[in-house]
C-alpha positions in Angstrom: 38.1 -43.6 77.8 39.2 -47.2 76.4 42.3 -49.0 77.5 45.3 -49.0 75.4 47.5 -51.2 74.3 51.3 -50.4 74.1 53.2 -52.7 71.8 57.1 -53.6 72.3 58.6 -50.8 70.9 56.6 -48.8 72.9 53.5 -47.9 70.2 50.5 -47.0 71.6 47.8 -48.8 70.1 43.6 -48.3 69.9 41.8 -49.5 72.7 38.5 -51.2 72.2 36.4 -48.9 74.5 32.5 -48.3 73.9 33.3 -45.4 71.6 35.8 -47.9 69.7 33.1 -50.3 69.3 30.7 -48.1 67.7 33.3 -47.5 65.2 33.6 -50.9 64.4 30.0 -51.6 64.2 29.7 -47.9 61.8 32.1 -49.3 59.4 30.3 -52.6 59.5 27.3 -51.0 58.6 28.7 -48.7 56.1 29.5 -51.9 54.3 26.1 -53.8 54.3 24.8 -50.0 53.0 27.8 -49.3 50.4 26.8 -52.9 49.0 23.2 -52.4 49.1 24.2 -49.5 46.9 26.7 -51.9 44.3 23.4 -53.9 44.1 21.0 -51.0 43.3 23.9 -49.8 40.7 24.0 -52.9 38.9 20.4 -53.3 38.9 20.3 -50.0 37.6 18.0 -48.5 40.5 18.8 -45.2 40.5 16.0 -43.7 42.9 17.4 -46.8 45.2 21.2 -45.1 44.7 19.9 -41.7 45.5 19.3 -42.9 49.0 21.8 -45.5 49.4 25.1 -43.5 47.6 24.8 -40.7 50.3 24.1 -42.4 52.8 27.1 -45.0 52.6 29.1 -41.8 53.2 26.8 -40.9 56.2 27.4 -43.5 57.7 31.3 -43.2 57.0 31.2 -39.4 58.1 29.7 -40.9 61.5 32.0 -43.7 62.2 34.8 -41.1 61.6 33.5 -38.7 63.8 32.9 -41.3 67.0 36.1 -42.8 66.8 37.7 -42.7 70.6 41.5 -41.2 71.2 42.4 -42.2 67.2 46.5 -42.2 66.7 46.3 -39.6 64.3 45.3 -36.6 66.4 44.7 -33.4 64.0 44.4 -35.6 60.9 40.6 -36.9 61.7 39.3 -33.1 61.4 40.9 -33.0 58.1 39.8 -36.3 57.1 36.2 -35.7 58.3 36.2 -32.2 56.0 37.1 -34.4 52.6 34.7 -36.8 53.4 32.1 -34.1 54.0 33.0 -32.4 50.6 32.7 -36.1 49.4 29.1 -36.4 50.5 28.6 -33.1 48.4 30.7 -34.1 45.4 28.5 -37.6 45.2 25.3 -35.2 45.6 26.3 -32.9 43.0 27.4 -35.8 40.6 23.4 -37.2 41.1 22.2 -34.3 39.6 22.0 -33.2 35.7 24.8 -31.0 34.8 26.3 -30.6 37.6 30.0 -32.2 37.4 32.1 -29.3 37.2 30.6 -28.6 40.7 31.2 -32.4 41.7 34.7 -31.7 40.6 35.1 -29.0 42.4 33.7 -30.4 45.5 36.1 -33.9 45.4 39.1 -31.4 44.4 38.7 -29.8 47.7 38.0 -32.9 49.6 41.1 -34.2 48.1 43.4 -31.3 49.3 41.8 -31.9 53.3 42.6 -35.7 52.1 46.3 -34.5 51.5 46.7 -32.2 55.2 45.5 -35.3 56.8 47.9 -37.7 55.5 51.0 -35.4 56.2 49.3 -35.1 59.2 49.7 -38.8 60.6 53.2 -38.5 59.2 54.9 -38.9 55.2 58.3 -39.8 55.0 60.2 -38.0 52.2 62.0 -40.7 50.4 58.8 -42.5 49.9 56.7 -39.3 48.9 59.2 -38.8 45.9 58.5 -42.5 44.8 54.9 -41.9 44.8 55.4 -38.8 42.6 57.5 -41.0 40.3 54.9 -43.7 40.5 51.7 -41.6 39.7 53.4 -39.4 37.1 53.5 -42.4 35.3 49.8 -42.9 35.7 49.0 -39.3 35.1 50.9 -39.9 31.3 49.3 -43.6 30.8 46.0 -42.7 32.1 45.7 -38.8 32.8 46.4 -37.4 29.9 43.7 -39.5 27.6 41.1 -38.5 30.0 42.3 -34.8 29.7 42.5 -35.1 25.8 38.9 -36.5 25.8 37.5 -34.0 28.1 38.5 -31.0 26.0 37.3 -32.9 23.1 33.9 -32.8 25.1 34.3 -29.3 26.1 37.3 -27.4 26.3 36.3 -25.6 29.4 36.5 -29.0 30.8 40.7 -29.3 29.8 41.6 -26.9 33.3 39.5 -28.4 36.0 39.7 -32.1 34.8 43.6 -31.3 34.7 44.2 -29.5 38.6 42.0 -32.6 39.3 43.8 -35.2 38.3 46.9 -33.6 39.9 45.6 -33.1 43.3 44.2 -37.0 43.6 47.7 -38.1 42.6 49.2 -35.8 45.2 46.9 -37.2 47.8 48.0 -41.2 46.1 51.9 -40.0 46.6 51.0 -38.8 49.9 49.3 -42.0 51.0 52.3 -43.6 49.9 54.4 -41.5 51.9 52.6 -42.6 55.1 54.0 -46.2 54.5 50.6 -47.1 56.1 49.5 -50.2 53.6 45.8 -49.0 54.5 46.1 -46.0 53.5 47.7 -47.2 49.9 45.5 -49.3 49.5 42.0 -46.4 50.0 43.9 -43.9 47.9 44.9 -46.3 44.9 41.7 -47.8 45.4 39.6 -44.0 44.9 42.3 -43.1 42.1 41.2 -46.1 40.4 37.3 -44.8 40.8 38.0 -41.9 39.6 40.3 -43.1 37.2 37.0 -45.3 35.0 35.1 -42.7 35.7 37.4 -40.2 33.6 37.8 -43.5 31.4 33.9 -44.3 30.7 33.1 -40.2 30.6 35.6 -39.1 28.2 37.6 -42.0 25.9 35.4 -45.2 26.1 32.7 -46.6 28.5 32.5 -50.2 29.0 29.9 -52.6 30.2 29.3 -52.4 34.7 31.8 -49.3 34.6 29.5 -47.6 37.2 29.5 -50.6 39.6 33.6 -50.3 39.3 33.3 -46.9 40.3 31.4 -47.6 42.9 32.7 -50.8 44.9 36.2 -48.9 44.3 34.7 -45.4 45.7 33.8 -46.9 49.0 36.1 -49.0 49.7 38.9 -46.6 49.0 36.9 -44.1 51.4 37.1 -46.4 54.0 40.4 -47.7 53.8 41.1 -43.9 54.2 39.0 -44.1 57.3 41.0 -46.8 58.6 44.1 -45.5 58.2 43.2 -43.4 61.2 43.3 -46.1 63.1 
């Protein structure tokens, strides 16, 4: 077990025991791979991204997993089951015709994402302003996306739609937490999924895939982190 440190008003803070520094070193290497990856994307390597977009979240999935007496008790379990239906929603989204089952794969992840942030704690005043804030975004940015993907296909209106609800109830909840880390990985995934709904369904733009990407892993991580 690692030594903990107890701050002044009596918080118990994360030790930096052997299982703590593996951690650290996981999420240093899920870095150099997740960039590795933003390179391959914007060279437009895609056999390279095969290997390199999964594993990212291996790697992630791993550091998660090893992480030594983490604050958050019951919230890693749930954290580790939306990154695991992460790593299938990124595998789905490699193959042809397969993003309804992507969808469906980051819908669920994003509902374990929810249990674990109410399980490290959401306050109910700030919860409400994070509905406020991203029913904003769902009518700014939501509801093009939404337009354009039952322009596309109508099947696509439903799914696209719980979607879009369930990652802004997993940004409100972050918000709730009042943990800045948090915020910051769940603003930082909405945005990812946010261009992607943006360059799929209204209007692509130049290196859109390389935004998804850099914000995609860094937002998984700073989820991550927020364990800590």
């Amino acid at each position: 077990m690692s030594a903990a440190l107890l701050g002044a008003d009596g918080t118990t803070y994360l030790g930096i025991g052997p299982a703590n520094t593996l951690f650290w070193a996981l999420i240093g290497a899920t870095l150099v791979v997740a960039v590795a990856d933003w390179v391959a994307v914007a060279t437009d390597r895609r056999r390279v991204e095969y290997v390199l977009k999964p594993l990212t979240m291996v790697v992630l999935i791993a550091a998660a997993l090893v992480l030594e007496d983490p604050l958050s008790g019951p919230a890693r379990g749930w954290l580790v089951a939306g990154l695991l239906c992460s790593l299938a929603g990124d595998v789905f989204l490699m193959l042809e015709d397969h993003f309804v089952e992507g969808l469906a794969a980051f819908l669920v992840g994003h509902v374990a994402y929810v249990v674990a942030l109410w399980n490290l704690g959401v306050d109910l005043p700030r919860f409400l302003v994070g509905v406020v804030i991203v029913a904003v975004l769902m009518v700014v940015i939501g509801r093009p996306i939404i337009s354009g993907a039952r322009r596309r296909d109508p099947r696509l209106g439903v799914p696209v739609t719980a979607y879009i609800t369930v990652i802004s109830l997993m940004v409100a909840s972050a918000i709730g937490t009042g943990s800045w880390i948090a915020v910051v990985g769940a603003v930082l995934f909405y945005a990812s999924d946010g261009v992607i709904g943006v360059s799929r369904f209204v209007k692509d733009f130049p290196q859109s895939r390389l935004v998804v990407m850099t914000t995609y892993h860094l937002g998984q991580i700073g989820l991550v982190l927020a364990l800590v």
